[in-house]
N, C-alpha and C positions, 0 to 999 in steps of 0.2 A: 702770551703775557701782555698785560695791559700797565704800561704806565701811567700813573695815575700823580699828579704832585699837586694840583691845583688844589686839594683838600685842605694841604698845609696851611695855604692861608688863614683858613676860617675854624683850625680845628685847635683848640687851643690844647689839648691832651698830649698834639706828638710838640715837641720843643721842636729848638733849632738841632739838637745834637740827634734827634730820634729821628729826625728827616734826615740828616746827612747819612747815620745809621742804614736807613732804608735804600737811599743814592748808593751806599757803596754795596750793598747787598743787589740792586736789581745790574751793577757793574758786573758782578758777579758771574750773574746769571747772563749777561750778555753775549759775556766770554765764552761763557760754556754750550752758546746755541750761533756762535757764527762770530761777531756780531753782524746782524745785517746795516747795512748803511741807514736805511731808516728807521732803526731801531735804536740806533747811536745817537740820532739828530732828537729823538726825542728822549733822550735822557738826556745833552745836552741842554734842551729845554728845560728841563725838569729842576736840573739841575743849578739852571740861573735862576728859575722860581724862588729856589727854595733857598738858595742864596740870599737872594732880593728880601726875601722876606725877614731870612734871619740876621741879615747885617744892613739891610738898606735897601733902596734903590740908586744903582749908580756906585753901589761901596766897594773898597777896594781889592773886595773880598773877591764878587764877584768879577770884577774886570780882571785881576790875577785867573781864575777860572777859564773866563772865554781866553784871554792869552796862551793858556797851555793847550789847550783843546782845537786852538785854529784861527783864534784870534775875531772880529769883528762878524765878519761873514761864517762863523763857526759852526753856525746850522746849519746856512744854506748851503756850505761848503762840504756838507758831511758825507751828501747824498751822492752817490757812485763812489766815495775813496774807496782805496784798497785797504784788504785789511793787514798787510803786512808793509813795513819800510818805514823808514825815516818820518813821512809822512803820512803813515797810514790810519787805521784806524784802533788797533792797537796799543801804539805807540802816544796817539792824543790822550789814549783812556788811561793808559799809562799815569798820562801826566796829570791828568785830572783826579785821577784814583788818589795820589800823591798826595796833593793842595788838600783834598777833602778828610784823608787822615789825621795831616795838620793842624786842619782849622777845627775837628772834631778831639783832636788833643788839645787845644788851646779853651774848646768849651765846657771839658771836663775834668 
């Protein structure tokens, strides 16, 4: 699987709610294929893109975001977690999974 979110920017067809859409659907699929650690770090990416784009850069949309997922260091940080615990990898997606249903009920 290829994540893909840098489209968002220039693609005026998906909104902010059809990117989040897709964020929680490629979650999905994460779940159900491990997730591998660097495969978490780039949906974390992805995931602040497409943030970025649809609330700002800097908005407090996405700084909520990186805070549940790991905080500042949230990507660099992603690569080698485990996927199960307190701190795991699971558990950030958890949290991130969460905010992005929120913020896609608040745009719909």
């Amino acid at each position: 699987m290829v994540l893909f979110y840098n489209s968002f920017r220039g693609n005026q067809a998906m909104g902010p709610a059809d990117a989040i859409r897709k964020l929680l659907r490629d979650a999905a699929y994460l779940r159900a294929t491990g997730p591998v650690s660097s495969e978490f770090a780039r949906w974390i990416e992805g995931c602040l893109l497409v943030l970025a784009a649809a609330f700002g850069e800097g908005s407090a949309e996405a700084a909520e975001f990186q805070a549940q997922v790991g905080g500042e260091r949230a990507v660099a940080d992603a690569w080698g977690l485990p996927k199960e615990g307190p701190y795991g990898i699971w558990m950030r997606m958890e949290q991130g999974e969460a905010l992005l249903r929120r913020l896609l009920a608040a745009l719909e």
